[in-house]
Every structure is written in C-alpha cells, then in structure tokens.
PyMOL commands that place a pseudoatom at each C-alpha (Angstrom):
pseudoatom trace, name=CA, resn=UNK, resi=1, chain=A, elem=C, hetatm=0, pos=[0.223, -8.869, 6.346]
pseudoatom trace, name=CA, resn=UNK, resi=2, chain=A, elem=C, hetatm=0, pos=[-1.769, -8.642, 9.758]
pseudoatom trace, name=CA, resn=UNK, resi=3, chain=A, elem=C, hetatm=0, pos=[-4.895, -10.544, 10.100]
pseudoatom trace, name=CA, resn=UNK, resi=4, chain=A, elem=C, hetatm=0, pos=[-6.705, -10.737, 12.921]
pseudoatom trace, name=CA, resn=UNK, resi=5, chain=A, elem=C, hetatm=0, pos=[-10.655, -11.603, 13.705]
pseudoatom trace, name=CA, resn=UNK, resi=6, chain=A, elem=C, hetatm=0, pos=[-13.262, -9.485, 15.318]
pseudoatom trace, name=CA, resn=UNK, resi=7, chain=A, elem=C, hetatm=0, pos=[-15.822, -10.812, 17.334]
pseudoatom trace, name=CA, resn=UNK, resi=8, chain=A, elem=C, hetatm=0, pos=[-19.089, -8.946, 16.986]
pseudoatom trace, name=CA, resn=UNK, resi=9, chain=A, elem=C, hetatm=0, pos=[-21.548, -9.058, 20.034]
pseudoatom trace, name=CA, resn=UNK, resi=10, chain=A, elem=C, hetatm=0, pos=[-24.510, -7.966, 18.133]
pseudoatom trace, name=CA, resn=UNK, resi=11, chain=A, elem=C, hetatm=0, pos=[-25.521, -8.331, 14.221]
pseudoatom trace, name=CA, resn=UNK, resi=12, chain=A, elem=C, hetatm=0, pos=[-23.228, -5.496, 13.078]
pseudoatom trace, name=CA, resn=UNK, resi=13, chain=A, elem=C, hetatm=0, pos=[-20.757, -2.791, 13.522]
pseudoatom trace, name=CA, resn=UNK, resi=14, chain=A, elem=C, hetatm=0, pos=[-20.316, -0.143, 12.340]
pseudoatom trace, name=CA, resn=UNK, resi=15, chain=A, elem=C, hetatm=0, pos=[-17.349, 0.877, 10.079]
pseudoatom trace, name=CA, resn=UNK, resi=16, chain=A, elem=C, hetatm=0, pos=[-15.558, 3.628, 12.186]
pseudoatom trace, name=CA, resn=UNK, resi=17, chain=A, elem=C, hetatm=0, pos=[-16.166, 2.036, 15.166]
pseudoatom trace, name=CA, resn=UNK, resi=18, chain=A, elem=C, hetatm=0, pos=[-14.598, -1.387, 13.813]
pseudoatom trace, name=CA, resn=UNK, resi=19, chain=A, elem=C, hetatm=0, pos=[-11.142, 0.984, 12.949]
pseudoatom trace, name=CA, resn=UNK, resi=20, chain=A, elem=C, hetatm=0, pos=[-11.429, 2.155, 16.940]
pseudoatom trace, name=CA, resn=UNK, resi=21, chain=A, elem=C, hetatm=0, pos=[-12.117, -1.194, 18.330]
pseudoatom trace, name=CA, resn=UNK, resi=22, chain=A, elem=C, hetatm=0, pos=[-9.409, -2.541, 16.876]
pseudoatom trace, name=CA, resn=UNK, resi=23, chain=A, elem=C, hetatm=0, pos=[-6.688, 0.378, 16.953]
pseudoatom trace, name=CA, resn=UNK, resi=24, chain=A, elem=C, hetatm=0, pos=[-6.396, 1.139, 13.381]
pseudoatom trace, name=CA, resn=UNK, resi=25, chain=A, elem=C, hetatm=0, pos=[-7.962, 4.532, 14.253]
pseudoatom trace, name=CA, resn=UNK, resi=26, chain=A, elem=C, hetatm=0, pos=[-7.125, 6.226, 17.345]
pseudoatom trace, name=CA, resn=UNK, resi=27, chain=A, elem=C, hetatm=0, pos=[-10.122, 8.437, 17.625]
pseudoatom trace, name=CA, resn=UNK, resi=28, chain=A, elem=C, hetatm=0, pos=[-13.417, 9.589, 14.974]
pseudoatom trace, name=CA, resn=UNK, resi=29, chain=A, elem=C, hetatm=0, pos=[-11.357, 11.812, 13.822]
pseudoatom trace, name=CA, resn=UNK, resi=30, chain=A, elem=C, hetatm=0, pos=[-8.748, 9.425, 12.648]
pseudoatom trace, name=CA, resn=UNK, resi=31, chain=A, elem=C, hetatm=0, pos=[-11.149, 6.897, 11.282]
pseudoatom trace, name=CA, resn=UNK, resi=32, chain=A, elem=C, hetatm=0, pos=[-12.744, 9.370, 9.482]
pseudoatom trace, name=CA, resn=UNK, resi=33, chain=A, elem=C, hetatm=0, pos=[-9.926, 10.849, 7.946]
pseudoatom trace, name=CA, resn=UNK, resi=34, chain=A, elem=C, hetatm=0, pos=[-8.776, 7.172, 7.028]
pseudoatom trace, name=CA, resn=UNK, resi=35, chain=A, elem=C, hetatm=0, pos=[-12.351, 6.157, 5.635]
pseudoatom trace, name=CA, resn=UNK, resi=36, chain=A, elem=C, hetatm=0, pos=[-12.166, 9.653, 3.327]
pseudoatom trace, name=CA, resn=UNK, resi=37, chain=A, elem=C, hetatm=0, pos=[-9.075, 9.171, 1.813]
pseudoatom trace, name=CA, resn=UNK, resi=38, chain=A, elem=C, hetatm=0, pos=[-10.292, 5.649, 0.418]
pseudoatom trace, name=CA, resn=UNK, resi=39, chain=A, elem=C, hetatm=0, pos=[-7.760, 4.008, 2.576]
pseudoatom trace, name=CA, resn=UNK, resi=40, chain=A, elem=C, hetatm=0, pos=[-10.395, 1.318, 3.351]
pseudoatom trace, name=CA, resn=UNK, resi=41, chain=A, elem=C, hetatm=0, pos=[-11.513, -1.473, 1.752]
pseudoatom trace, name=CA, resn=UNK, resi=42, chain=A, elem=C, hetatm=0, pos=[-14.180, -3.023, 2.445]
pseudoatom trace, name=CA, resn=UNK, resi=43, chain=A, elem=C, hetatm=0, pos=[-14.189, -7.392, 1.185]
pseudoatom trace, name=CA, resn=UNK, resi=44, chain=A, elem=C, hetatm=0, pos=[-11.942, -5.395, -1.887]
pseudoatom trace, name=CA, resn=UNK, resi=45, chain=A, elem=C, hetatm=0, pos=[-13.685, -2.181, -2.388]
pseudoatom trace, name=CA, resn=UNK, resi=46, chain=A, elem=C, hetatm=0, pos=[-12.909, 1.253, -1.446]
pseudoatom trace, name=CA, resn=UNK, resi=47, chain=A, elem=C, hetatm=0, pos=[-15.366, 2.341, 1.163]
pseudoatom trace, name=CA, resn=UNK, resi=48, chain=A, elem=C, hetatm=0, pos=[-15.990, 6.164, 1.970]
pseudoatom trace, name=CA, resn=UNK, resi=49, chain=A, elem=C, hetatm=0, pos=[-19.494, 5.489, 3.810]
pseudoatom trace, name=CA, resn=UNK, resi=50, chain=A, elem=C, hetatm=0, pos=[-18.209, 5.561, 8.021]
pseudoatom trace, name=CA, resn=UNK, resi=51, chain=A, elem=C, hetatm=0, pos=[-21.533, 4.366, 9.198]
pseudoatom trace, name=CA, resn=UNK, resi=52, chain=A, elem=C, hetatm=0, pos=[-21.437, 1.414, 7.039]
pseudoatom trace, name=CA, resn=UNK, resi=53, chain=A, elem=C, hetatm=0, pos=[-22.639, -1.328, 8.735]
pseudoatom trace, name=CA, resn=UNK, resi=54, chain=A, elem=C, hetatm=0, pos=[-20.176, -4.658, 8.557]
pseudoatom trace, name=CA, resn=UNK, resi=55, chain=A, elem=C, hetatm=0, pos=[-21.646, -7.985, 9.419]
pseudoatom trace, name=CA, resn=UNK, resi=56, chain=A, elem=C, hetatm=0, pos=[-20.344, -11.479, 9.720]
pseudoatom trace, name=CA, resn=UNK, resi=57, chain=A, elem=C, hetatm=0, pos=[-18.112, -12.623, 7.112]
pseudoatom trace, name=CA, resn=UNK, resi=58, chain=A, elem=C, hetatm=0, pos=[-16.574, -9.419, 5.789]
pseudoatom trace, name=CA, resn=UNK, resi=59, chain=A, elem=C, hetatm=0, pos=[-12.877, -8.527, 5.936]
pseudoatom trace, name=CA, resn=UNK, resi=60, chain=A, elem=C, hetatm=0, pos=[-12.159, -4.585, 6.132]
pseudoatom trace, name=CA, resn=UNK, resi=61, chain=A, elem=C, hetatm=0, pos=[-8.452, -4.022, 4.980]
pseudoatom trace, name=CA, resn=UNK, resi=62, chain=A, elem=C, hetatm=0, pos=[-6.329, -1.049, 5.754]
pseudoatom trace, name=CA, resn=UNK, resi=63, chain=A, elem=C, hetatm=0, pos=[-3.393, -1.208, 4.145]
pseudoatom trace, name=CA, resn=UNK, resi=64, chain=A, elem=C, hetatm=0, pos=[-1.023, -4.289, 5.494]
pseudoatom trace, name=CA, resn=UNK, resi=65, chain=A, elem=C, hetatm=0, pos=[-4.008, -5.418, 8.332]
pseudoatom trace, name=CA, resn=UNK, resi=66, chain=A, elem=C, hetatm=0, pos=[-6.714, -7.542, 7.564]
pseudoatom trace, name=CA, resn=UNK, resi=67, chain=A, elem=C, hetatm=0, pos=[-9.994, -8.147, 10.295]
pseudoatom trace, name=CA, resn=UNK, resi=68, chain=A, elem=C, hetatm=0, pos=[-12.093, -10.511, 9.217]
pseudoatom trace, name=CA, resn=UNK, resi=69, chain=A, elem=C, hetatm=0, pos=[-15.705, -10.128, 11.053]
pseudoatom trace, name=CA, resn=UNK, resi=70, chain=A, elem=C, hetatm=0, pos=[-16.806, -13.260, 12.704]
pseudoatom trace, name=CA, resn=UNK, resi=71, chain=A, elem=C, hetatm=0, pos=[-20.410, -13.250, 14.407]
pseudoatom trace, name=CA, resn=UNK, resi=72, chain=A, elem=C, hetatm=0, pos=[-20.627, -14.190, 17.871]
for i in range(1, 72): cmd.bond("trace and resi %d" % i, "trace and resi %d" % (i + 1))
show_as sticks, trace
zoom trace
C-alpha cells in the first residue's frame, strides 16, 4: 500500500486534478478514463463524478495508493 498526504492550498480540489497533482493520472484524459471505470474511491466509495470537489480529511484510493487530503 502507498499512502501519501496532499496538502491543499485552498478549501478544495477537485477530483481529476488531485489524480494529476499527484501522478496517478498523467493527463485529463487519463484521470478521466480512471474516474469512469470506477477505479476510484472516494473515503470507500466508487466515485464517477471528476469535478468532485475533495476537502480536508478525505482519502481518494486508486488501487494500491492511498492520499489522504490534509488542509493547509
């Protein structure tokens, strides 16, 4: 398992750009075609929504790797 934290400078993030900040996605595309196949979990649930917005104290999972979102 891979955990690691993500510091957010505002008082969210969106989900696709989380995946790209990070380097689970390379690109949109990727995070988009991660986020649609229900790859995603969002604190346990499958999340198709891309624009979700995360906010301090939710973890995002992608299969093995974990990011916890911590608030500035």
């Amino acid at each position: 398992m891979n955990a690691v934290e993500f510091i957010l400078r505002g008082d969210h993030i969106t989900l696709d750009a989380l995946l790209k900040a990070t380097g689970l996605a390379h690109s949109g595309g990727s995070a988009k075609g991660l986020i649609a196949a229900g790859d995603v979990l969002v604190d346990g649930q499958a999340e198709t929504r891309r624009g979700r917005k995360l906010r301090a104290g939710q973890v995002v999972s992608v299969g093995p790797h974990h990011i916890q979102v911590v608030g500035p």
